[in-house]
TORKOL-4160 file (C-alpha; in steps of 0.2 Angstrom, whole numbers, padded with zeros to 4 digits, m for minus):
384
<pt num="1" X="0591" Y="0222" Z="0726"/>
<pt num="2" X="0592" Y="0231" Z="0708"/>
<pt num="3" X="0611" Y="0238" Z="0705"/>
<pt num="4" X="0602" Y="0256" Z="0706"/>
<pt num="5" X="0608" Y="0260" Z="0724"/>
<pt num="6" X="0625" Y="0265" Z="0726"/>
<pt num="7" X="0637" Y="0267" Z="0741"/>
<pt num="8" X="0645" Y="0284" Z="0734"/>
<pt num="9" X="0656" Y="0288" Z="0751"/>
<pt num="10" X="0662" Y="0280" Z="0767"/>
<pt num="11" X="0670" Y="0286" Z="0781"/>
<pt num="12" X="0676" Y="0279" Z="0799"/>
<pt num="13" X="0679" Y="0288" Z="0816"/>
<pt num="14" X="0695" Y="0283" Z="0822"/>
<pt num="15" X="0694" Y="0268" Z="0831"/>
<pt num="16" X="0703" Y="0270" Z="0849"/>
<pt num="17" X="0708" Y="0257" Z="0862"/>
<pt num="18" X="0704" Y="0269" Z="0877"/>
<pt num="19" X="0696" Y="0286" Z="0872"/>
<pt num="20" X="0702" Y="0304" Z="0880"/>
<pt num="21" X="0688" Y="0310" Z="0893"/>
<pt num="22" X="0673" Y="0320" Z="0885"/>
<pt num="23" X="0671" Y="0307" Z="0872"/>
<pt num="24" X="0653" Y="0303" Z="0868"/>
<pt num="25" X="0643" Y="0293" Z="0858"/>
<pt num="26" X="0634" Y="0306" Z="0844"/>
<pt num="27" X="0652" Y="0316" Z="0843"/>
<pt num="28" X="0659" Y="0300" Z="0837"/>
<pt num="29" X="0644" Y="0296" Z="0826"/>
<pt num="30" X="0644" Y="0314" Z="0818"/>
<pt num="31" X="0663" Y="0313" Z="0815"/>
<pt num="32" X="0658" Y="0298" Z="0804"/>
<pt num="33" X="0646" Y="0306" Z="0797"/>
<pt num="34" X="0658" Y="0321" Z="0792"/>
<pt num="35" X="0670" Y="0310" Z="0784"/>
<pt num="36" X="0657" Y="0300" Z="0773"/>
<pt num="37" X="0649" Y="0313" Z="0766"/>
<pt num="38" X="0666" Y="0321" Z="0761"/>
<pt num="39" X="0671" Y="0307" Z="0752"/>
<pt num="40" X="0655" Y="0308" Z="0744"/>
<pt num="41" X="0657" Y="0324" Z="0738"/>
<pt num="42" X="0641" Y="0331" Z="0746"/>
<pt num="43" X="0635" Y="0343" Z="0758"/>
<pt num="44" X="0624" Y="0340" Z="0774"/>
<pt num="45" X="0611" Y="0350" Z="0767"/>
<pt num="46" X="0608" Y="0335" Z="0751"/>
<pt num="47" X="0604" Y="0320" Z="0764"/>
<pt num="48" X="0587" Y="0318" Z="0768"/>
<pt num="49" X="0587" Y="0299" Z="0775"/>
<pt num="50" X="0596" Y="0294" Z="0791"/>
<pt num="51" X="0598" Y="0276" Z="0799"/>
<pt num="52" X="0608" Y="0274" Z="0813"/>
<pt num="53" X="0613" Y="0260" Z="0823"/>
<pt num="54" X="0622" Y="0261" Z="0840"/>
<pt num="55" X="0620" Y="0252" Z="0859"/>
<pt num="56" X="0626" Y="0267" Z="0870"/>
<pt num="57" X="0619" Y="0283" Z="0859"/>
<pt num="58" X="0604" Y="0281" Z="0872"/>
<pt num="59" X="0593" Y="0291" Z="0882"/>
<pt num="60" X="0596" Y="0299" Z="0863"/>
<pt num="61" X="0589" Y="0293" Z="0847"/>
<pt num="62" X="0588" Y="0294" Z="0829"/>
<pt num="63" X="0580" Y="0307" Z="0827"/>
<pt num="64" X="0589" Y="0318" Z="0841"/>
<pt num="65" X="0606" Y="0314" Z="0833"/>
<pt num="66" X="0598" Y="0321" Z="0816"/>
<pt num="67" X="0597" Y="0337" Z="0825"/>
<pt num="68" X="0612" Y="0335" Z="0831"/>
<pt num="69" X="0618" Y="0332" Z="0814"/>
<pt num="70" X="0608" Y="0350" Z="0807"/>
<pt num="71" X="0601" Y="0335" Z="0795"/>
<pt num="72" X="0581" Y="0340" Z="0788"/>
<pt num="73" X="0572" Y="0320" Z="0783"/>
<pt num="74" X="0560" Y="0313" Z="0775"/>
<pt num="75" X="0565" Y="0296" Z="0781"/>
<pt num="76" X="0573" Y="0290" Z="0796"/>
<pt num="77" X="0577" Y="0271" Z="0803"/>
<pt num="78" X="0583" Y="0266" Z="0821"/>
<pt num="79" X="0591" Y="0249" Z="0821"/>
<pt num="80" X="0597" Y="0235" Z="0834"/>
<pt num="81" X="0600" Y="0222" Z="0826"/>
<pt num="82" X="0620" Y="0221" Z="0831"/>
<pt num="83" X="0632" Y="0213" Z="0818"/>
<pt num="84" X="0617" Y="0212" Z="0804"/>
<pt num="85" X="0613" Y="0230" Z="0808"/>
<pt num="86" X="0622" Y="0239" Z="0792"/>
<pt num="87" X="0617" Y="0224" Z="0778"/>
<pt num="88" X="0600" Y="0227" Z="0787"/>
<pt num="89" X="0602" Y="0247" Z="0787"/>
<pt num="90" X="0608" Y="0246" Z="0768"/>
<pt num="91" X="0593" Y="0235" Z="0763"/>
<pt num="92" X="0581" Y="0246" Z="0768"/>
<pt num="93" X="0591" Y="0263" Z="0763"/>
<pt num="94" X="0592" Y="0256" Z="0744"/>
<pt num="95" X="0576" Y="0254" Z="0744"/>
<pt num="96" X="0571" Y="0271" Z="0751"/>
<pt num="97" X="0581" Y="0275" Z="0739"/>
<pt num="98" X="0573" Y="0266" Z="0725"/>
<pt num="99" X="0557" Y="0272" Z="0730"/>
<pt num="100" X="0561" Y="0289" Z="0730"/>
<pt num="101" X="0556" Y="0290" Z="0748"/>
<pt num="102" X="0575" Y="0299" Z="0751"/>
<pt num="103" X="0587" Y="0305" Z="0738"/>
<pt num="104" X="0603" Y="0304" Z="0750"/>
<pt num="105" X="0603" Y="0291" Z="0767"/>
<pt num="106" X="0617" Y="0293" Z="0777"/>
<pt num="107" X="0619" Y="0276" Z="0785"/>
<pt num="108" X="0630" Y="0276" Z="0803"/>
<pt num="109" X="0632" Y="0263" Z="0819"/>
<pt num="110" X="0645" Y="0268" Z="0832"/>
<pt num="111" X="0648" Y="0268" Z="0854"/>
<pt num="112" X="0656" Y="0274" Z="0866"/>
<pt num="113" X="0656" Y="0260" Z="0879"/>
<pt num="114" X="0667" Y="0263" Z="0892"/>
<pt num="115" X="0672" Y="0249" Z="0906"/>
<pt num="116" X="0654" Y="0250" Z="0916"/>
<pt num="117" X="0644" Y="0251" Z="0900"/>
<pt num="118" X="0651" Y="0239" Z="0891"/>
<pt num="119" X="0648" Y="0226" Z="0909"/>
<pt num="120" X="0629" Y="0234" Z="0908"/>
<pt num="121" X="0627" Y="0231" Z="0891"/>
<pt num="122" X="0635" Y="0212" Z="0892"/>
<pt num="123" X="0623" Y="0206" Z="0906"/>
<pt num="124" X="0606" Y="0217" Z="0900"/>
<pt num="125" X="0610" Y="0212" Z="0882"/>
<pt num="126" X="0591" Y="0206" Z="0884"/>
<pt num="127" X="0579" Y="0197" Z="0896"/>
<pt num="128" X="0587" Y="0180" Z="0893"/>
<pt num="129" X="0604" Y="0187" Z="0897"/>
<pt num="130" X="0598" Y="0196" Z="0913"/>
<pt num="131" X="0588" Y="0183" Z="0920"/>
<pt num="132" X="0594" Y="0165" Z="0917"/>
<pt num="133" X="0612" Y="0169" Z="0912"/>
<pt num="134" X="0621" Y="0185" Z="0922"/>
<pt num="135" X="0614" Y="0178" Z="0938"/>
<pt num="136" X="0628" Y="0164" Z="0935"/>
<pt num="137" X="0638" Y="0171" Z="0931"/>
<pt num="138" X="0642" Y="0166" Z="0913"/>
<pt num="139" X="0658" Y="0177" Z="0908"/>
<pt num="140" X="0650" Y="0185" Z="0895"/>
<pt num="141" X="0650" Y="0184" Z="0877"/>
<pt num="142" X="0668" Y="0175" Z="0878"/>
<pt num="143" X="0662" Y="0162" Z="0888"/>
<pt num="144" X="0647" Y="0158" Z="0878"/>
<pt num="145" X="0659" Y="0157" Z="0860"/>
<pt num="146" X="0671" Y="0146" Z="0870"/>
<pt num="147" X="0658" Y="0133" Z="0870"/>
<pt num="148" X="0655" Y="0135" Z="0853"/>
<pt num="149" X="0673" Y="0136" Z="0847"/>
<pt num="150" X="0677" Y="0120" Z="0856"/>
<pt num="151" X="0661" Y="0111" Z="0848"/>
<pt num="152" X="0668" Y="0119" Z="0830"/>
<pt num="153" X="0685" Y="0110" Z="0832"/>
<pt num="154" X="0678" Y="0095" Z="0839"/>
<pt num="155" X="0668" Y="0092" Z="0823"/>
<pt num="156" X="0679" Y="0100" Z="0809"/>
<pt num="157" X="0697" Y="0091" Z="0818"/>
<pt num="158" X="0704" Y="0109" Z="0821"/>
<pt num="159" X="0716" Y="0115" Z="0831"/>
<pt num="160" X="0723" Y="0132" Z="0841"/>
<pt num="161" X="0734" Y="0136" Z="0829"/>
<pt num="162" X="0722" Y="0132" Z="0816"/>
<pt num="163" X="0712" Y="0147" Z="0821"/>
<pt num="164" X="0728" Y="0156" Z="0824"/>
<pt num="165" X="0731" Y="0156" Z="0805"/>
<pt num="166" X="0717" Y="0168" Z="0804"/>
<pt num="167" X="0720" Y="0181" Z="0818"/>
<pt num="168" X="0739" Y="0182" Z="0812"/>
<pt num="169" X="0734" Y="0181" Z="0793"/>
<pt num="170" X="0723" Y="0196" Z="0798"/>
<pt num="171" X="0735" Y="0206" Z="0808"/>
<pt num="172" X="0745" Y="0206" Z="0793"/>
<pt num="173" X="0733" Y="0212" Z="0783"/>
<pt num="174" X="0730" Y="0227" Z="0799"/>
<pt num="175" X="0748" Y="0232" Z="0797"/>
<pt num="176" X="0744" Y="0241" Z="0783"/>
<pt num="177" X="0727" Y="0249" Z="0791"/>
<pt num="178" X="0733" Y="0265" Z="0798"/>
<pt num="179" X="0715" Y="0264" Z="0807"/>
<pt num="180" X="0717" Y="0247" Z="0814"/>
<pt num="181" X="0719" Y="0248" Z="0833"/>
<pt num="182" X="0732" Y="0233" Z="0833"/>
<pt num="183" X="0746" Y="0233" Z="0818"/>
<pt num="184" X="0762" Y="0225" Z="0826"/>
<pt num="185" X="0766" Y="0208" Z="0818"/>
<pt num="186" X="0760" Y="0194" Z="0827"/>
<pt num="187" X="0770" Y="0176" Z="0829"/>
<pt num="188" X="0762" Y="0158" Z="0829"/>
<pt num="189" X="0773" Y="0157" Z="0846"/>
<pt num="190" X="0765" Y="0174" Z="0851"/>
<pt num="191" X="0747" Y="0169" Z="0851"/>
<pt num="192" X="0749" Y="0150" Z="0857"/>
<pt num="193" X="0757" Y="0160" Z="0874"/>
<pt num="194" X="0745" Y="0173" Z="0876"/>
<pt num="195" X="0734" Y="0171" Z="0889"/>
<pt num="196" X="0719" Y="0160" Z="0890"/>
<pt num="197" X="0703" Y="0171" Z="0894"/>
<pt num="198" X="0689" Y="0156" Z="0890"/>
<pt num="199" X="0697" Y="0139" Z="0887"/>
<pt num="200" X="0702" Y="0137" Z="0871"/>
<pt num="201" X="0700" Y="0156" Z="0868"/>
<pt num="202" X="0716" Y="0169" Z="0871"/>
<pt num="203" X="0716" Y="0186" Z="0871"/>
<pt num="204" X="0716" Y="0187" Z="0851"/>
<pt num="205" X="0704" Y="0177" Z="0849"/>
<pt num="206" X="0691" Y="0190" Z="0858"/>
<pt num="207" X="0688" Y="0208" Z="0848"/>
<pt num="208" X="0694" Y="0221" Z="0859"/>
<pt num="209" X="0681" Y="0235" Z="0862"/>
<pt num="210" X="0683" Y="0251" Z="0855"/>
<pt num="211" X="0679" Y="0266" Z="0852"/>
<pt num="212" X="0672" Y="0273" Z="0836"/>
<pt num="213" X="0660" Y="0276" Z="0822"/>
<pt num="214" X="0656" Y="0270" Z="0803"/>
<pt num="215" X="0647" Y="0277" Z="0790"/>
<pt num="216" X="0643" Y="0276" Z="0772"/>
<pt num="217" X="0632" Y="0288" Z="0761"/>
<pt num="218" X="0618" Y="0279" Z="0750"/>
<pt num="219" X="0611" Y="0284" Z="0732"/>
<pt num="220" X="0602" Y="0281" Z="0720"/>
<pt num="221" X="0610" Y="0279" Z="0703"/>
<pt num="222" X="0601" Y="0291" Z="0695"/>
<pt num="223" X="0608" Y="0306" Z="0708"/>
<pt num="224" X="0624" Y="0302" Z="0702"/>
<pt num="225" X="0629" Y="0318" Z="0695"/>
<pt num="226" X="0645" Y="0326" Z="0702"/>
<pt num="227" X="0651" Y="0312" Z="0710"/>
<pt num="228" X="0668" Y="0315" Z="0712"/>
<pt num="229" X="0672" Y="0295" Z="0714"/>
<pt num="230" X="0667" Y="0279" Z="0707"/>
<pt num="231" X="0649" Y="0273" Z="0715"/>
<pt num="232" X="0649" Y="0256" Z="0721"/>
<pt num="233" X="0631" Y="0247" Z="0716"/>
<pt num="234" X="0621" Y="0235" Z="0729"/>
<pt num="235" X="0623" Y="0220" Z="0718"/>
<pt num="236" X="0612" Y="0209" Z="0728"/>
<pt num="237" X="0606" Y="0207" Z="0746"/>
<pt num="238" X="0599" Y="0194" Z="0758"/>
<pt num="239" X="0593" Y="0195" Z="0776"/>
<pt num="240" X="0587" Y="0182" Z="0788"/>
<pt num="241" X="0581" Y="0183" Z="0808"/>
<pt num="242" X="0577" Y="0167" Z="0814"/>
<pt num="243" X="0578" Y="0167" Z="0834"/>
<pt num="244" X="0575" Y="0147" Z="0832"/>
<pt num="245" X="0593" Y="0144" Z="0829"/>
<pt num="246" X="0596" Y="0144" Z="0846"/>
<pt num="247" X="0589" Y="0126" Z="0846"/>
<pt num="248" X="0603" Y="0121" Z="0835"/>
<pt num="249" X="0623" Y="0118" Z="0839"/>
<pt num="250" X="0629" Y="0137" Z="0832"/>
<pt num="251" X="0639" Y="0129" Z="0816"/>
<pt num="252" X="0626" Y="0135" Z="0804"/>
<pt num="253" X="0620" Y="0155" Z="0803"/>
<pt num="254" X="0606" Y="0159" Z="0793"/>
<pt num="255" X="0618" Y="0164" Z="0781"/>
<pt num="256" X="0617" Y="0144" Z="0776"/>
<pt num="257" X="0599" Y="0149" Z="0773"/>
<pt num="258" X="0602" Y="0165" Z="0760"/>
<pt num="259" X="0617" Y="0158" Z="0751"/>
<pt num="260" X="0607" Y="0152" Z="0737"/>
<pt num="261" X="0594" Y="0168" Z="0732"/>
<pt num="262" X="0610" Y="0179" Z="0735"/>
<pt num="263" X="0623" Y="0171" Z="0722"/>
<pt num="264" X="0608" Y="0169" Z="0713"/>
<pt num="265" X="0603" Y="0186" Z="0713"/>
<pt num="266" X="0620" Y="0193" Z="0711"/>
<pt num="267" X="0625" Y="0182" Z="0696"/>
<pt num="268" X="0642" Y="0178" Z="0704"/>
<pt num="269" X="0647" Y="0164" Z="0716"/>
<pt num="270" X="0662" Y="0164" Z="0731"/>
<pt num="271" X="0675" Y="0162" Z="0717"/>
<pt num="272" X="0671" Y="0179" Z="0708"/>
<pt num="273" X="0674" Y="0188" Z="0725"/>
<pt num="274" X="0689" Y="0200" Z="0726"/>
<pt num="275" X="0685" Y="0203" Z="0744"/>
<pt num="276" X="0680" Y="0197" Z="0756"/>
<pt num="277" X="0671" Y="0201" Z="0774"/>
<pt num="278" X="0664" Y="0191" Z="0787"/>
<pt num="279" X="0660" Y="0198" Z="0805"/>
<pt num="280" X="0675" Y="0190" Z="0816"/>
<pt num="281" X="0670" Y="0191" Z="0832"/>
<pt num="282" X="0678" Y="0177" Z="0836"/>
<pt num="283" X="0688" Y="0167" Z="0823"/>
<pt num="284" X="0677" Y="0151" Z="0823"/>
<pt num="285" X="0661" Y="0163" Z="0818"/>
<pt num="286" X="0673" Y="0171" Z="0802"/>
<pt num="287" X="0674" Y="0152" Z="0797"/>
<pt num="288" X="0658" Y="0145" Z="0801"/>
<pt num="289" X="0650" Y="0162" Z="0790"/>
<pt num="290" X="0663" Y="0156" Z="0774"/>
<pt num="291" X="0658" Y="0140" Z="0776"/>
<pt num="292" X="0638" Y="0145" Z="0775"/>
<pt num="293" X="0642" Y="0155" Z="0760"/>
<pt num="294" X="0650" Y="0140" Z="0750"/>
<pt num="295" X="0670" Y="0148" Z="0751"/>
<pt num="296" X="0675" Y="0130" Z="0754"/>
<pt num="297" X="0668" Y="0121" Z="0739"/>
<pt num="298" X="0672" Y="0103" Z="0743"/>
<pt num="299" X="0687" Y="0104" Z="0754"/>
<pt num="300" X="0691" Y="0099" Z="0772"/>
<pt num="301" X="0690" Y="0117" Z="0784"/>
<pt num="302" X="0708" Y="0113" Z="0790"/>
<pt num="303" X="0717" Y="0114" Z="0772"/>
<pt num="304" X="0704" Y="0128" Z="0766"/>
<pt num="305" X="0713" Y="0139" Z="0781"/>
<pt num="306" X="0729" Y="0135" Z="0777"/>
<pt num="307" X="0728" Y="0134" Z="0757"/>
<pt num="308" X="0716" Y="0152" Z="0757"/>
<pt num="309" X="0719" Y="0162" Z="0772"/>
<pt num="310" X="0734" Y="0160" Z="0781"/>
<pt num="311" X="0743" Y="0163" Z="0762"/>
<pt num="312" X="0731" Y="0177" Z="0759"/>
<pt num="313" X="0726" Y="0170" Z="0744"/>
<pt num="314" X="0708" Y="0173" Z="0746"/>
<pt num="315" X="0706" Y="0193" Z="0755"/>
<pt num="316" X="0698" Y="0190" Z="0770"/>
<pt num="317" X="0693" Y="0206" Z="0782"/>
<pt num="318" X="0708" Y="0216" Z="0774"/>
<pt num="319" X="0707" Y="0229" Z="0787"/>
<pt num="320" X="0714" Y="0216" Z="0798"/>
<pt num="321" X="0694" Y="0214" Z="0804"/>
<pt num="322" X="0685" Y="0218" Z="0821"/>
<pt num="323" X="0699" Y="0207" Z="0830"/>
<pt num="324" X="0714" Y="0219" Z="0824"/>
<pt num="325" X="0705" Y="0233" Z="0819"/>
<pt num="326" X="0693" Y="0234" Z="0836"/>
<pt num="327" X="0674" Y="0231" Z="0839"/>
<pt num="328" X="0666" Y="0247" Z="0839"/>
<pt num="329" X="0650" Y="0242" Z="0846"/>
<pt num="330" X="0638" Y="0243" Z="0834"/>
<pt num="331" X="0650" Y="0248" Z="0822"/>
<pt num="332" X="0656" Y="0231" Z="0817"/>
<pt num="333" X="0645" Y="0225" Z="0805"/>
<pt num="334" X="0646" Y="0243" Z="0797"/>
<pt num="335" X="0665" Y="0242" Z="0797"/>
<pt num="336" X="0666" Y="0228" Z="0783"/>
<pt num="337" X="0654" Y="0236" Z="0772"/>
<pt num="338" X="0664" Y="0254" Z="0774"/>
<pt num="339" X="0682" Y="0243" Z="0771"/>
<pt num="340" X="0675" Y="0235" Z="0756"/>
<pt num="341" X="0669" Y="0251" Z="0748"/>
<pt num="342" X="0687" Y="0258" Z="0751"/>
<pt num="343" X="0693" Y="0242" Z="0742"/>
<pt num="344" X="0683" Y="0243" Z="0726"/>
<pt num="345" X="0686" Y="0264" Z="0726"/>
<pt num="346" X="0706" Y="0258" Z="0726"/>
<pt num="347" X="0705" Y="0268" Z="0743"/>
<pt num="348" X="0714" Y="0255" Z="0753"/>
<pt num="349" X="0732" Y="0259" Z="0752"/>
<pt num="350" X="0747" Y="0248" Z="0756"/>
<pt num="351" X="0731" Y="0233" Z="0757"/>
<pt num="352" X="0724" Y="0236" Z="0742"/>
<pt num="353" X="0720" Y="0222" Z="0734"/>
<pt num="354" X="0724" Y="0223" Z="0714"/>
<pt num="355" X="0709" Y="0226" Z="0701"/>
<pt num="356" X="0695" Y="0224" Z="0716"/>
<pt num="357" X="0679" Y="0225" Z="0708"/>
<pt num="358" X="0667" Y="0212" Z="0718"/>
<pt num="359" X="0663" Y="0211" Z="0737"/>
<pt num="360" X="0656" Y="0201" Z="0749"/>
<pt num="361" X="0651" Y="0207" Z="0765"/>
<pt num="362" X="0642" Y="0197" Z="0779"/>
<pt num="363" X="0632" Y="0201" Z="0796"/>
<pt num="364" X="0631" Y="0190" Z="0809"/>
<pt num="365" X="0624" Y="0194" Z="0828"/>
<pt num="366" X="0612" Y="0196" Z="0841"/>
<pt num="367" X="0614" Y="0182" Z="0853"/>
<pt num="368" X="0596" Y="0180" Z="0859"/>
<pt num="369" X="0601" Y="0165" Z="0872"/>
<pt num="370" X="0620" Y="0157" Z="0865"/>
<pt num="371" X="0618" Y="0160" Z="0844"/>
<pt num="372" X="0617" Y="0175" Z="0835"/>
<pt num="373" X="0600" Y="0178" Z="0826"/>
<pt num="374" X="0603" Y="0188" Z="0812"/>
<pt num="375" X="0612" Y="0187" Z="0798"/>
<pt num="376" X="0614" Y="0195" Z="0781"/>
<pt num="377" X="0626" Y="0197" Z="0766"/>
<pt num="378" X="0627" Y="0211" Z="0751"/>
<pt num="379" X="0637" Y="0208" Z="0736"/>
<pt num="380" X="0644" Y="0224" Z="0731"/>
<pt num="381" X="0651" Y="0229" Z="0714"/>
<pt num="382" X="0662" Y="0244" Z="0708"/>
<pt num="383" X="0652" Y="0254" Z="0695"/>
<pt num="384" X="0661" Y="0253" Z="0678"/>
């Protein structure tokens, strides 16, 4: 994607554990919405592009949440593609943008999934779920990555505490998230104790589901003027939905697949990264996403964790990620891109990471049978 659309503001609905009654869907979404385009400096009245991306906005859509919104469009996009919703929502807003189809797309995913939407949602996720793996039961989504985590440590030599040098390495990045739902330190000691909820996975192993919204306001370059803050550029993009994975053993995303063109396209490789974020739904999925897009060069997984995350050495979901920060549905594919965009603005408070210029941001989801199907990865660079 040519660097002429731009990310010129972000903004994210508070993310909470257990929302007060009354909370709905689109009053989480417009929230987001407010927020973005007050970053951005504009007014409802300049956006004239929506895509919006959320599992429980229903029997509503997009265009019933523009009306909602008082917004008046010349192009509108529903998506559903989960974690590679906001690469795939930014894709096609930068181009609407480059075509000239819309000056100003205000990009948002969010939900509201209380207790008995959330158990709907996980066992109608789609026909496969409903009919060959709820009547089981299967346990869900945690169940299904448990599998998958202990095939991951079998072939890479891993360990609990191996994947707990993550989740503690991004808890201490969420202690300095105001946002982030859970911020207390968290011990080695802590997290080999915690309760197991799908051998070998603990309760921090599994995001917990929240409540809240992201969004960010796209441009195009040229529609710059009066931007209060510095625009951050689309660098490069890549997208791939091949339901065919699912014949494979779930090590390798498609992301494996895009590496190349996107690096390519970017002129930059994993090195030149400032910041990084990968959709960490479950810790092995954040390492099987930076091993797709080449972070570990020609080391061994088990010193690449130790050696680059668990010293912070390379800045990995800095706003402690879904698994501190909370899952907000939809939402947590969007969260990395609004987190990066705060960390190139030098928006980021006590987690800012010095002289951020270049991000990485990756999608990864949709489980059509036991593997996510989507994937995708931007590259995003502060505008000098």
């Amino acid at each position: 994607m040519a660097a002429d659309a731009c990310i010129v503001g972000c903004g994210e609905a508070r993310y909470t554990r257990h929302a007060p009654a009354g909370t709905n869907t689109a009053a989480v979404l417009a929230d987001a919405a407010w927020l973005a385009l007050e970053s951005a400096g504009i007014d409802a009245g300049a956006v004239d592009g929506l895509a919006v991306s959320s599992f429980s906005l229903g029997p509503d859509h997009a265009i019933d949440l523009a009306w909602r919104l008082g917004v008046h469009l010349r192009w509108l996009m529903e998506d559903t593609n989960g974690g590679a919703s906001a690469i795939n929502m930014l894709q096609h807003a930068g181009r609407a943008v480059q075509a000239g189809d819309a000056t100003t797309v205000l990009v948002l995913a969010g939900d509201h999934l209380p207790a008995a939407a959330f158990r709907t949602l996980v066992e109608e996720y789609n026909r496969a779920t409903r009919d060959h793996l709820a009547p089981l039961p299967f346990g869900g989504p945690n169940s299904l990555f448990a599998m998958l985590t202990q095939r991951h440590a079998r072939a890479y030599g891993l360990g609990r505490s191996d994947y707990a040098a993550l989740v503690i390495a991004q808890r201490q990045w969420a202690a300095h998230n105001p946002g982030a739902v859970y911020r207390e330190p968290l011990t080695l000691e802590e997290y080999l104790a915690a309760p197991i909820v799908s051998d070998p996975l603990c309760i921090y192993d599994c995001v917990p589901v929240v409540t809240g919204g992201d969004a960010i306001v796209v441009r195009a370059r040229d529609h710059l003027s009066g931007s209060r803050r510095p625009p951050v550029l689309v660098r490069a993009l890549r997208l791939t939905f091949n339901p065919d994975d699912q014949q494979g053993d779930g090590l390798r995303t498609g992301l494996s697949v895009l590496a190349g063109e996107l690096w390519a396209e970017a002129g930059a490789g994993p090195r030149d990264m400032d910041v990084t974020m990968v959709y960490d739904d479950y810790p092995a999925m954040a390492l099987v996403q930076l091993t797709d897009l080449g972070y570990l060069g020609e080391r061994e997984l088990r010193g690449f964790i130790a050696d680059e995350l668990a010293s912070r050495r390379l800045p990995v979901n800095t706003s402690g990620g879904q698994l501190s920060a909370g899952q907000a549905g939809a939402a947590g594919g969007l969260h990395g891109v609004v987190e990066a965009v705060r960390q190139l603005r030098g928006e980021a408070g006590g987690r800012q990471v010095p002289g951020a210029r270049r991000a990485l941001v990756a999608g990864y989801g949709m489980v059509v049978y036991r593997y996510g199907a989507c994937a995708g990865a931007a590259v995003l660079e502060r505008a000098r």
